[in-house]
VEXDREN-2710 file (C-alpha; in Angstrom, 1 decimal):
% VEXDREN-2710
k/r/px/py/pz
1/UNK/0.0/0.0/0.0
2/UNK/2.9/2.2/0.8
3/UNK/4.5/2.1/-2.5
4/UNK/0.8/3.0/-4.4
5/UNK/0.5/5.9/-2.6
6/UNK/3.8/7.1/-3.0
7/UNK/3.5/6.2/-6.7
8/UNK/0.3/8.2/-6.9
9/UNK/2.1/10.9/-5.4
10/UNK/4.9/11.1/-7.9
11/UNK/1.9/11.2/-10.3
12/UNK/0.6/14.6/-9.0
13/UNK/4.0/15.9/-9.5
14/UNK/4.9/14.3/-12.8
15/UNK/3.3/17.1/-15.0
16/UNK/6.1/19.5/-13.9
17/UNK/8.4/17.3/-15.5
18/UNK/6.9/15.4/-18.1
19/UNK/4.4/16.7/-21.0
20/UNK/0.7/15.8/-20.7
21/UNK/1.5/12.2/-22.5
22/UNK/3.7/10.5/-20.4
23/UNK/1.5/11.4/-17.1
24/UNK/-1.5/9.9/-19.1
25/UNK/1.2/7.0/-19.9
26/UNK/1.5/6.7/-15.9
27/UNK/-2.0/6.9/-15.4
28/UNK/-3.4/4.3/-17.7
29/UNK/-0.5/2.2/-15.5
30/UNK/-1.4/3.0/-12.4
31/UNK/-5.7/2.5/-13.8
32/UNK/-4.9/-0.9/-15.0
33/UNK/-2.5/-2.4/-11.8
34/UNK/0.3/-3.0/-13.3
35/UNK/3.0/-4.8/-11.3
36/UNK/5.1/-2.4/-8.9
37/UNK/8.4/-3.3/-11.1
38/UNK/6.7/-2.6/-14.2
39/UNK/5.0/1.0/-13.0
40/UNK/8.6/1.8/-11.3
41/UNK/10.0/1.5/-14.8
42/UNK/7.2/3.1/-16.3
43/UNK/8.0/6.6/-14.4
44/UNK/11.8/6.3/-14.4
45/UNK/11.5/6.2/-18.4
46/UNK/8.6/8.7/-18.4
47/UNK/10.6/11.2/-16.5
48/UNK/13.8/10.4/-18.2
49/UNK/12.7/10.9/-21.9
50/UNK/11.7/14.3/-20.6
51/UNK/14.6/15.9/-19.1
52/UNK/14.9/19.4/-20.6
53/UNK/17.3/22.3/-19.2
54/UNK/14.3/24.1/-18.4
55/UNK/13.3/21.3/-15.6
56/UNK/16.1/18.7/-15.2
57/UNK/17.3/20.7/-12.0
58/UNK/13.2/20.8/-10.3
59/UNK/13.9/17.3/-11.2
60/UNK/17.0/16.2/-9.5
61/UNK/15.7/18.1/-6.3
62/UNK/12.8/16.1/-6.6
63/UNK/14.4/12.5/-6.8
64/UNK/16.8/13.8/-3.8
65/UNK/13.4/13.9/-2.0
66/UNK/11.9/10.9/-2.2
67/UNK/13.5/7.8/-1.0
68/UNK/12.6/5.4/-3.8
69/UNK/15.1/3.3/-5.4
70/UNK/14.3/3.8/-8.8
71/UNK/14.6/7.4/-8.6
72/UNK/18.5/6.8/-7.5
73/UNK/18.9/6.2/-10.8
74/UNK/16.7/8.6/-12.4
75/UNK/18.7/11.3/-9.6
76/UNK/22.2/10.7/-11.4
77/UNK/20.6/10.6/-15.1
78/UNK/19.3/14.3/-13.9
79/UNK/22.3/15.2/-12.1
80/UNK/24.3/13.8/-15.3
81/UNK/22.5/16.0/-17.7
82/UNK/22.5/19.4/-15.8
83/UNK/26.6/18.4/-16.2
84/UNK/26.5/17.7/-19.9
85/UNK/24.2/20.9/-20.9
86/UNK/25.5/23.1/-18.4
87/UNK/25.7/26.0/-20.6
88/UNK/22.1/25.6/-21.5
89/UNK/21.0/25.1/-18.3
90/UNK/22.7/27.7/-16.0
91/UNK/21.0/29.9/-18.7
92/UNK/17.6/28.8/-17.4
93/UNK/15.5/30.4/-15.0
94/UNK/15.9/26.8/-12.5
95/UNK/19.6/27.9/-12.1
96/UNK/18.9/30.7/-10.1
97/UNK/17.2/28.7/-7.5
98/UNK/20.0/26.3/-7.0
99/UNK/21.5/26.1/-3.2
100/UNK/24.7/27.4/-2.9
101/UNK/25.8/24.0/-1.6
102/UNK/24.1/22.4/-4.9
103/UNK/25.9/24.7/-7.5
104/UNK/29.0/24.0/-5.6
105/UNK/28.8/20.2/-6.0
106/UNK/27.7/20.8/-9.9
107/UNK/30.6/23.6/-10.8
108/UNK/33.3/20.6/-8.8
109/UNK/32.2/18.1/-11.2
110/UNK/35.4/16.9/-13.7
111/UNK/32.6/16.0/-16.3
112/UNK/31.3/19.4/-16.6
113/UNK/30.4/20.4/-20.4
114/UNK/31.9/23.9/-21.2
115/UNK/33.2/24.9/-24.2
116/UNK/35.5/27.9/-22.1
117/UNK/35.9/27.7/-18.4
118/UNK/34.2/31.6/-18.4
119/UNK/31.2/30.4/-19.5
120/UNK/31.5/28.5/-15.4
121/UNK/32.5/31.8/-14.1
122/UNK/29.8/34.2/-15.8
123/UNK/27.3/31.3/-14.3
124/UNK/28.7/32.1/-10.8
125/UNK/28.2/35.8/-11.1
126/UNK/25.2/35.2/-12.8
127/UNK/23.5/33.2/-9.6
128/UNK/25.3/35.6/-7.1
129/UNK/23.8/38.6/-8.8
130/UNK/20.4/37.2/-8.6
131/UNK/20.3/37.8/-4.6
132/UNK/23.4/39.9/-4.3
133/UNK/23.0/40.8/-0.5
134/UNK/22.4/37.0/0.5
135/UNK/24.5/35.3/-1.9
136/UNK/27.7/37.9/-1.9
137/UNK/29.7/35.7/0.5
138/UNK/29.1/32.6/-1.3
139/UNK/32.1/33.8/-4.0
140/UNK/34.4/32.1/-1.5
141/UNK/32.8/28.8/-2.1
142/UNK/32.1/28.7/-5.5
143/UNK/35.3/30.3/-6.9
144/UNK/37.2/27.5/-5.9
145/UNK/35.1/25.4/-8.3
146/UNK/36.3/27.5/-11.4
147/UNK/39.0/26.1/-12.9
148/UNK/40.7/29.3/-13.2
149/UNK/44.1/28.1/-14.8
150/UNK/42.6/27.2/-17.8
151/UNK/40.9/30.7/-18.8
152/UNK/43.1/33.1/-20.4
153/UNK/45.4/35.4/-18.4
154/UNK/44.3/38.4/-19.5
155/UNK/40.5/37.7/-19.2
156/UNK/41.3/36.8/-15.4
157/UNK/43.2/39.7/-14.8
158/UNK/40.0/42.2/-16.5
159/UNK/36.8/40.3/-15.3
160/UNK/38.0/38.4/-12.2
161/UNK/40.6/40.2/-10.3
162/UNK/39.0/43.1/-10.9
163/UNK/35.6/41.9/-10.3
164/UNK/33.6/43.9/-7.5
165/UNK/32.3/40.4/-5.6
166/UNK/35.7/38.8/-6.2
167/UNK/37.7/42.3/-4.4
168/UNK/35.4/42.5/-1.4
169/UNK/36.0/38.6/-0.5
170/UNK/40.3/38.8/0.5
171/UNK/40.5/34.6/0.4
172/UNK/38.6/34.6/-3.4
173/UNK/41.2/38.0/-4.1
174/UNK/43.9/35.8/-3.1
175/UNK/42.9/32.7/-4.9
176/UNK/43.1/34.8/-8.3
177/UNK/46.3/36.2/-7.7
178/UNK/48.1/33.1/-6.7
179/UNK/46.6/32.2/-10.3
180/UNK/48.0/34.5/-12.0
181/UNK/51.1/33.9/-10.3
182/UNK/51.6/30.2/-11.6
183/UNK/50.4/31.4/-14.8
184/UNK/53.5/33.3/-14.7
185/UNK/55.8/31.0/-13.4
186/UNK/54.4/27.5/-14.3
187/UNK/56.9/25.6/-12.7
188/UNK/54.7/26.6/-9.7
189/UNK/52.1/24.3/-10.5
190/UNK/54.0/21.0/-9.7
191/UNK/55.9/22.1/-7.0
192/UNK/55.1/21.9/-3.4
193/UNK/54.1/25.6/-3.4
194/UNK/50.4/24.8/-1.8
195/UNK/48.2/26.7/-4.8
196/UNK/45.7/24.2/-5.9
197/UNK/46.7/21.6/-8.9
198/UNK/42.8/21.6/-8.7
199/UNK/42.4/25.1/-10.9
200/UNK/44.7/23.8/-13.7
201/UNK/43.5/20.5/-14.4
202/UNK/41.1/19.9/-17.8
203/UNK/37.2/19.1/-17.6
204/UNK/36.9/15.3/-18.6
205/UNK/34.8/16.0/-22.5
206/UNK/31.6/14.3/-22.2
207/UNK/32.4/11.8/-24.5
208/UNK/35.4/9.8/-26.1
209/UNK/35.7/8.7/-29.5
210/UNK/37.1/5.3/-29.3
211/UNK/38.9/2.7/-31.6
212/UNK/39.4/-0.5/-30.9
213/UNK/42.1/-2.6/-32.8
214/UNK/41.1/-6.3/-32.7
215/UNK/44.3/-7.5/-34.8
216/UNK/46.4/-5.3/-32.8
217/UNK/44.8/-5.4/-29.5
218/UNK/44.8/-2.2/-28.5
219/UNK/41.9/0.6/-27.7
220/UNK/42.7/4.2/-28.7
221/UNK/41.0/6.9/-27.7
222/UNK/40.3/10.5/-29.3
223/UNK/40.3/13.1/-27.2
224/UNK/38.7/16.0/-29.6
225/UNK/40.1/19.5/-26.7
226/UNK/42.9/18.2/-27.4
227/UNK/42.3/16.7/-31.3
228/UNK/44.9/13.7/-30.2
229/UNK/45.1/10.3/-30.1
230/UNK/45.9/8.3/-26.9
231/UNK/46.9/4.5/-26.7
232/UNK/45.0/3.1/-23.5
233/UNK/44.7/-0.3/-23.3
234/UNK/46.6/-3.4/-25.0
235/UNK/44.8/-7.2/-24.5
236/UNK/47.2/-9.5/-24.9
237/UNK/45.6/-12.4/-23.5
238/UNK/42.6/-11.8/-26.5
239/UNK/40.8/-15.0/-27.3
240/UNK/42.5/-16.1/-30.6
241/UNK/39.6/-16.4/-32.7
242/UNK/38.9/-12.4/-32.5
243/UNK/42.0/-11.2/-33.8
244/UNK/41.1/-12.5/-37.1
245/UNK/37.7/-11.3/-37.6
246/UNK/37.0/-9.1/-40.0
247/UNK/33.9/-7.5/-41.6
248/UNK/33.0/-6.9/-37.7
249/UNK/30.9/-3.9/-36.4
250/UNK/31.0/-2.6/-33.0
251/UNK/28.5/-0.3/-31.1
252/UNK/28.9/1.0/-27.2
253/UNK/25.9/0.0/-24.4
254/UNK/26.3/0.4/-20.7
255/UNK/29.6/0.4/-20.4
256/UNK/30.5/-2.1/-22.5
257/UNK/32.1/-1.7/-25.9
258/UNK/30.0/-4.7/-27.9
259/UNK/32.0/-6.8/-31.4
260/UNK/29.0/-8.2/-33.3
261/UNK/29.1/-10.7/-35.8
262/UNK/32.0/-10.5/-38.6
263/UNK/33.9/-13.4/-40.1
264/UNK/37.1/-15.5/-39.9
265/UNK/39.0/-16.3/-43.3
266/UNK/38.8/-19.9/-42.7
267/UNK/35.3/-20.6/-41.5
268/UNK/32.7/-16.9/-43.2
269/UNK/30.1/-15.5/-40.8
270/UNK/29.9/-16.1/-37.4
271/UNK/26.8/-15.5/-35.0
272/UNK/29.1/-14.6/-32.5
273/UNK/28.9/-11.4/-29.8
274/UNK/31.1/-10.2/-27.3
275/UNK/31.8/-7.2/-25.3
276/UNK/34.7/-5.7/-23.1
277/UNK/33.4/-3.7/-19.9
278/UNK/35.4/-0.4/-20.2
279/UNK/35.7/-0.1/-16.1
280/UNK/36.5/-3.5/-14.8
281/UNK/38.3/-4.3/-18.1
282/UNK/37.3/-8.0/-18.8
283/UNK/35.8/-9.6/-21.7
284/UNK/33.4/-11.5/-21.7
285/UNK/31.2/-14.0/-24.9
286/UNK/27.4/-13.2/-25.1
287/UNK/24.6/-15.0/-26.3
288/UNK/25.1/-15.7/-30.4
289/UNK/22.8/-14.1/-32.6
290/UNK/19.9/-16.2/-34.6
291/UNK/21.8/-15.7/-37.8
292/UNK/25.3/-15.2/-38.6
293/UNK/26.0/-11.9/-40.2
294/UNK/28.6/-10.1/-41.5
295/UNK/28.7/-6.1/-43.4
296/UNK/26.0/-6.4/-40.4
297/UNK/24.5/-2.6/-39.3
298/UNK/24.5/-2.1/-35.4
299/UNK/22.9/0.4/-33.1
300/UNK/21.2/1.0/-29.9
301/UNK/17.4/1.9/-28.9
302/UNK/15.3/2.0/-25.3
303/UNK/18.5/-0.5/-24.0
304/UNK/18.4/-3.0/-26.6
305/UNK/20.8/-3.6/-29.2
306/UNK/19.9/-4.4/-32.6
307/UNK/21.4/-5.4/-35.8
308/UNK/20.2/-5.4/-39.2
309/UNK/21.1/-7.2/-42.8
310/UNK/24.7/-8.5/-43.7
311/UNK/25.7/-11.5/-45.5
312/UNK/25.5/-14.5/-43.8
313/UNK/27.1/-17.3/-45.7
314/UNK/29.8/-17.6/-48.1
315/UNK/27.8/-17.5/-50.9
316/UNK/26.8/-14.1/-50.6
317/UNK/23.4/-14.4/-49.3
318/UNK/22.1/-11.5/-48.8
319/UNK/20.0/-10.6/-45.5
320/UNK/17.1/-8.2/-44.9
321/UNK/16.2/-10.1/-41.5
322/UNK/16.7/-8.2/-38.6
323/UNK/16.9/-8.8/-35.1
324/UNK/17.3/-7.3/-31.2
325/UNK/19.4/-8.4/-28.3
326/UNK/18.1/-7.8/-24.8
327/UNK/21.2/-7.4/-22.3
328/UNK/19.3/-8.2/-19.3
329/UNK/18.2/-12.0/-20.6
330/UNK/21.1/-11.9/-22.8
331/UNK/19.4/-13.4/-25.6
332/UNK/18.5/-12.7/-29.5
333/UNK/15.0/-12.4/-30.8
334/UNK/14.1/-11.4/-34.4
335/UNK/12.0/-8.6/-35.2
336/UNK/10.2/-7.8/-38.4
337/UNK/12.2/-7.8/-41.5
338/UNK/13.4/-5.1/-43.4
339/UNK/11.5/-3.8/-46.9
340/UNK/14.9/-4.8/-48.6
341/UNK/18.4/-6.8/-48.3
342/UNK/21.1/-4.8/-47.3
343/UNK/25.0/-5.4/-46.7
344/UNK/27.7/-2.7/-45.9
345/UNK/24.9/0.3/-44.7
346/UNK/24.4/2.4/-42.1
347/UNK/22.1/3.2/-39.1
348/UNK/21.6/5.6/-36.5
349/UNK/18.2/6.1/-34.3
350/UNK/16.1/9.2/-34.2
351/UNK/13.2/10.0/-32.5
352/UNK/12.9/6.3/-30.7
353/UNK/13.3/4.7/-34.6
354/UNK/16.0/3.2/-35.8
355/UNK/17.3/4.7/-39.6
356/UNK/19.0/2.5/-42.3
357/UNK/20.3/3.8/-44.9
358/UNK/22.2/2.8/-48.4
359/UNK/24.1/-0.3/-48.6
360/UNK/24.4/-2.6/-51.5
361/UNK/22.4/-5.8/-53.7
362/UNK/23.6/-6.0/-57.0
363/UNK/24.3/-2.3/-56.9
364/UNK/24.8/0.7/-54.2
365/UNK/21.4/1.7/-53.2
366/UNK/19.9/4.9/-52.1
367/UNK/16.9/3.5/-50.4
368/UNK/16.1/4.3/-46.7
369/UNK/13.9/2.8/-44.1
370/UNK/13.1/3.3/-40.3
371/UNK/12.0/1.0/-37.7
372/UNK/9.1/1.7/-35.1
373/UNK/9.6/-0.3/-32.7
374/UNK/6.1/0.1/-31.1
375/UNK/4.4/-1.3/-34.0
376/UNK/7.3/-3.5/-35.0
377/UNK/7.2/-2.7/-38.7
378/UNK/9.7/-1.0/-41.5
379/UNK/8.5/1.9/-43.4
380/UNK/10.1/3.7/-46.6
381/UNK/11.1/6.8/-46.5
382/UNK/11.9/9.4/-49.4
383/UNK/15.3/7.8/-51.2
384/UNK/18.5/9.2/-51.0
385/UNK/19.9/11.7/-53.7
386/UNK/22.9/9.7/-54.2
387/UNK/23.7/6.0/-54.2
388/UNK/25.6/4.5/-51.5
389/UNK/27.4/2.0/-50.0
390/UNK/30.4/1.9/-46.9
391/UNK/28.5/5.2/-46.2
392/UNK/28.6/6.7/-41.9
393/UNK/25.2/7.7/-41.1
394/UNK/24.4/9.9/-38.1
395/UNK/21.3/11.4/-36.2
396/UNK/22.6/14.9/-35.9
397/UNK/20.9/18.4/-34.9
398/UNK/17.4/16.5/-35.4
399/UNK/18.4/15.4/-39.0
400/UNK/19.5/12.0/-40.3
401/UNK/23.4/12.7/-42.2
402/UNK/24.7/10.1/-44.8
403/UNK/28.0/11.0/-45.2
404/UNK/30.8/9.3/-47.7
405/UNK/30.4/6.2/-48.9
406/UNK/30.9/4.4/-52.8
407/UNK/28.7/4.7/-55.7
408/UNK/29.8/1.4/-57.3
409/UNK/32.3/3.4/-58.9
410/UNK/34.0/5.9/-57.2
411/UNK/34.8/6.5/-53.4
412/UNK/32.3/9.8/-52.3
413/UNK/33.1/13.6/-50.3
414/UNK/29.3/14.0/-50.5
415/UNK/26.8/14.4/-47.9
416/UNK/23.6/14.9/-47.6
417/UNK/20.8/14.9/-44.5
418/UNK/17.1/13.8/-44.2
419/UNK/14.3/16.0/-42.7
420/UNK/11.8/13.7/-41.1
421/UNK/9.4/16.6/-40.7
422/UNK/9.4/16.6/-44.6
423/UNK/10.3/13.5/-45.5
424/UNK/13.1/15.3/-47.8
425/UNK/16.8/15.0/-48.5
426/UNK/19.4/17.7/-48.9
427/UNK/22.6/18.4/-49.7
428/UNK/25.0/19.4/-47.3
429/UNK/29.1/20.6/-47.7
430/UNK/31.2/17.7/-49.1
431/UNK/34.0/16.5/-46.8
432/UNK/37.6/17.6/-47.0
433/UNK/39.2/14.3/-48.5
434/UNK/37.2/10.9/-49.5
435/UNK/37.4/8.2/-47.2
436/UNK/37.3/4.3/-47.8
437/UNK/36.3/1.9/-44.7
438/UNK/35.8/4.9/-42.5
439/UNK/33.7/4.9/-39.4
440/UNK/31.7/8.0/-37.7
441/UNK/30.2/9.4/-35.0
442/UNK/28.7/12.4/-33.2
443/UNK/30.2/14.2/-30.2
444/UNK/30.9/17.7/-28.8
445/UNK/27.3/18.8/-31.2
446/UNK/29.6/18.2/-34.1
447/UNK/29.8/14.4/-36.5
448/UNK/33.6/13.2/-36.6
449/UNK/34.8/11.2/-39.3
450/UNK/37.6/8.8/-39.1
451/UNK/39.4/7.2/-41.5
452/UNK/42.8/5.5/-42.1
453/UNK/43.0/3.8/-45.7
454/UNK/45.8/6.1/-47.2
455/UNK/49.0/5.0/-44.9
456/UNK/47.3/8.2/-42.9
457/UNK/44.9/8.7/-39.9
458/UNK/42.7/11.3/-40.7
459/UNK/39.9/12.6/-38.4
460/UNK/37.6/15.6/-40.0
461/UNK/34.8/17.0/-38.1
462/UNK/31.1/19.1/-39.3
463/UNK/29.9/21.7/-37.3
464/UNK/26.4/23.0/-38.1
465/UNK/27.7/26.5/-37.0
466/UNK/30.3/26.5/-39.5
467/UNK/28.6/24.2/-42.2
468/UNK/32.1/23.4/-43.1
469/UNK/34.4/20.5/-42.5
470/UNK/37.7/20.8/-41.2
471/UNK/40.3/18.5/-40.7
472/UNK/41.4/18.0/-37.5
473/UNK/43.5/15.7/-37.0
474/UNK/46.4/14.0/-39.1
475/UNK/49.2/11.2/-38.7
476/UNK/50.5/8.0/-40.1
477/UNK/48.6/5.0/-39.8
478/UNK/49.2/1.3/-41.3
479/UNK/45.2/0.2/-40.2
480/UNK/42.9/-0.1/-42.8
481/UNK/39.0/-0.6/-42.3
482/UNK/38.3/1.4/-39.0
483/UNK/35.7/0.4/-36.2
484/UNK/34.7/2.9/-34.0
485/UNK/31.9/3.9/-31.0
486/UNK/31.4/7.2/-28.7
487/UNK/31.6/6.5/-25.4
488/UNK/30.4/8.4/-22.0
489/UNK/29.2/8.3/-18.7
490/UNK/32.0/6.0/-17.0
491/UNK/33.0/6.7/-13.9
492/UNK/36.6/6.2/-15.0
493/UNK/36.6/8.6/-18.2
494/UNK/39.6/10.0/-17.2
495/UNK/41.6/6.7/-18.4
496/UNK/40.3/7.4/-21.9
497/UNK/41.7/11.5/-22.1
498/UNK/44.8/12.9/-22.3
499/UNK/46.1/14.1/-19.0
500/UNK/44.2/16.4/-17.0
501/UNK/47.0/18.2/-15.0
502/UNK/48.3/20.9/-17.6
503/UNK/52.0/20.4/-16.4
504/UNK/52.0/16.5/-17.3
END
């Protein structure tokens, strides 16, 4: 009885989360008596869908509140994304009603998403200034939480030394001018001269564009502040069999960087999963899939992992079967099949469907198709302009991107996006160089290609600002198909970044 009525009282709150569809999604829960597991879930993903930066901070004070376990969880997805959207959010109205104690433990947080450490500062000033004569006092606190040795030296010595708040507060004076001083003298920093290593070290990014080198094995990591390329893992103890798959696609789930299907020379496709836990670094085999696959297309939706088409025999059979993987049985179902065969396409999800895109029959194709997975069925979309197969496609800025890829003919720098509000492709700005066996991904709010075909690793990235790409990184490189995954929210990100202490 106790847990219904707490229930129902997370139900009269729920609309000051949640839009006026998922509290009529609770209540036709609560109406029909589901089981307490099922409901529980029911809110947690109800609440979750709908974090905004208007409300995610009303709703992380809310889940401190009640002392349910499922709202642990839903507490550190909030909590998570105040830290990853902190620039939208500290622009929000919800900021200025943070505790000064709150702010402080958000502003401390290594994981914090800023592009420039002012943008932290300005957010400071921004919530002192909203109660000046209560909250004044408070810069001694919060201060601290800046990391003030990675702004620029002049901007510190214009808008903080000289700052009103900051001149009035002699320990928050104090802490800026010992700043400056090891910004002058950086040998400072790693000596035992007492000022904080704490000011100088790097936010952790968000996320970490990872490569993992079966055949080699070793995981690399690409850190995009710093646009370079750390080594942070070798495996030599590797179960035999994987370093000699090839045709393999990979895709990163809850921790765990997943190798589905592929082949070996000397047997074809192989039904065979396995992921590596990027905290406790183990491996470990999964369940097989229903159908061996290889050229197979990979992604994640609502916690399950699917994958779609690929060849799976030696004789080229082509596949337009799809099916899902549910982590917590471990086990493969199929779902509907796709409207055609497909082998070496793309996917991404958007808008809880899953996108597929391109691939190849007896020719590149520029058909496209999205899965509902409510209804369980594959629907057409509007084809693509161009043909292609070995393409990278991306959910990006609300838009589906098919990037790259082969006619049949020739290896492509075009792009191009779908509008699902239209059902309409256009063109967007071709990339820098064309890329063979690439792999992409979206991080930072821009889509990073990676490629390494040409005896060169190249890494060129598109930012909707800009509408231009760039080339950011480039290096020599012997790898030739590349297999790659974003990954984030590990509680042990920093062993994926370059260092975070400026002086190492």
């Amino acid at each position: 009885m106790n847990k219904t009525i707490t229930f129902m009282e997370i139900h009269t709150h729920i609309n000051l989360f949640g839009s006026q569809s998922c509290t009529d999604n609770i209540s036709s829960h609560i109406t029909n008596q589901l089981s307490y597991s099922s409901l529980e879930q029911t809110c947690f993903e109800a609440l979750k869908d709908h974090l905004c930066p208007e409300k995610c901070i009303g709703l992380w004070q809310f889940t401190k509140v009640w002392y349910i376990p499922i709202l642990f969880q839903l507490k550190y997805e909030a909590f998570h994304f105040i830290c990853e959207n902190f620039e939208e959010v500290s622009l929000c109205e919800e900021f200025l009603q943070l505790a000064e104690q709150e702010l402080a433990d958000i502003l401390g947080q290594d994981d914090l998403t800023v592009t420039q450490e002012s943008t932290v500062y300005q957010s400071v000033l921004r919530w002192i200034n909203h109660m000046p004569e209560e909250r004044q006092g408070a810069i001694s606190t919060l201060l601290p939480k800046v990391r003030l040795g990675l702004m620029d030296k002049s901007y510190i010595t214009e808008n903080v030394l000289n700052n009103d708040v900051v001149k009035t507060n002699p320990e928050s004076h104090l802490l800026v001018s010992d700043t400056l001083k090891v910004m002058s003298q950086p040998s400072l920093l790693c000596s035992e001269s007492g000022i904080s290593n704490t000011l100088f070290f790097r936010r952790l990014p968000n996320a970490i564009l990872m490569m993992f080198r079966i055949f080699s094995k070793t995981i690399e990591a690409f850190d995009y502040r710093t646009n370079s390329w750390i080594t942070v893992h070798t495996h030599p103890s590797l179960e035999n069999p994987m370093t000699h798959l090839i045709f393999y696609s990979t895709v990163f789930f809850g921790r765990c960087f997943y190798i589905v299907g592929g082949g070996l020379s000397w047997t074809g496709p192989c039904i065979r999963v396995w992921r590596y836990n990027l905290v406790t670094h183990t491996w470990q085999e999964m369940s097989p899939m229903q159908e061996p696959r290889y050229s197979v297309s990979v992604t994640v939706l609502k916690g399950c992992i699917y994958a779609m088409g690929g060849y799976s025999d030696d004789d080229g059979t082509l596949l337009k079967t799809a099916e899902r993987y549910q982590p917590n049985i471990n086990q493969w179902t199929f779902i509907a099949s796709m409207n055609e065969e497909r082998i070496r396409a793309s996917c991404t999800t958007l808008n809880n469907k899953i996108y597929i895109c391109g691939g190849c029959r007896n020719e590149a194709l520029n058909t496209a198709e999205y899965y509902n997975p409510d209804t369980n069925q594959w629907t057409l979309i509007t084809p693509m302009g161009t043909p292609r197969y070995d393409l990278g496609v991306v959910a990006y800025m609300g838009h589906i991107f098919a990037v790259g890829g082969s006619d049949g003919s020739r290896d492509l720098r075009s792009a191009e996006a779908y509008d699902p509000v239209t059902n309409t492709w256009y063109d967007v700005p071709e990339m820098v160089h064309r890329h063979r066996y690439f792999d992409i991904a979206v991080m930072n709010k821009q889509i990073f290609v990676v490629s390494c075909t040409t005896g060169n690793r190249i890494v060129e990235c598109y930012d909707y600002t800009t509408n231009i790409w760039s080339v950011v990184f480039s290096g020599m490189d012997h790898n030739n198909c590349v297999r790659c995954c974003v990954i984030s929210g590990l509680p042990n990100m920093a062993e994926y970044c370059s260092p975070q202490l400026m002086c190492d």
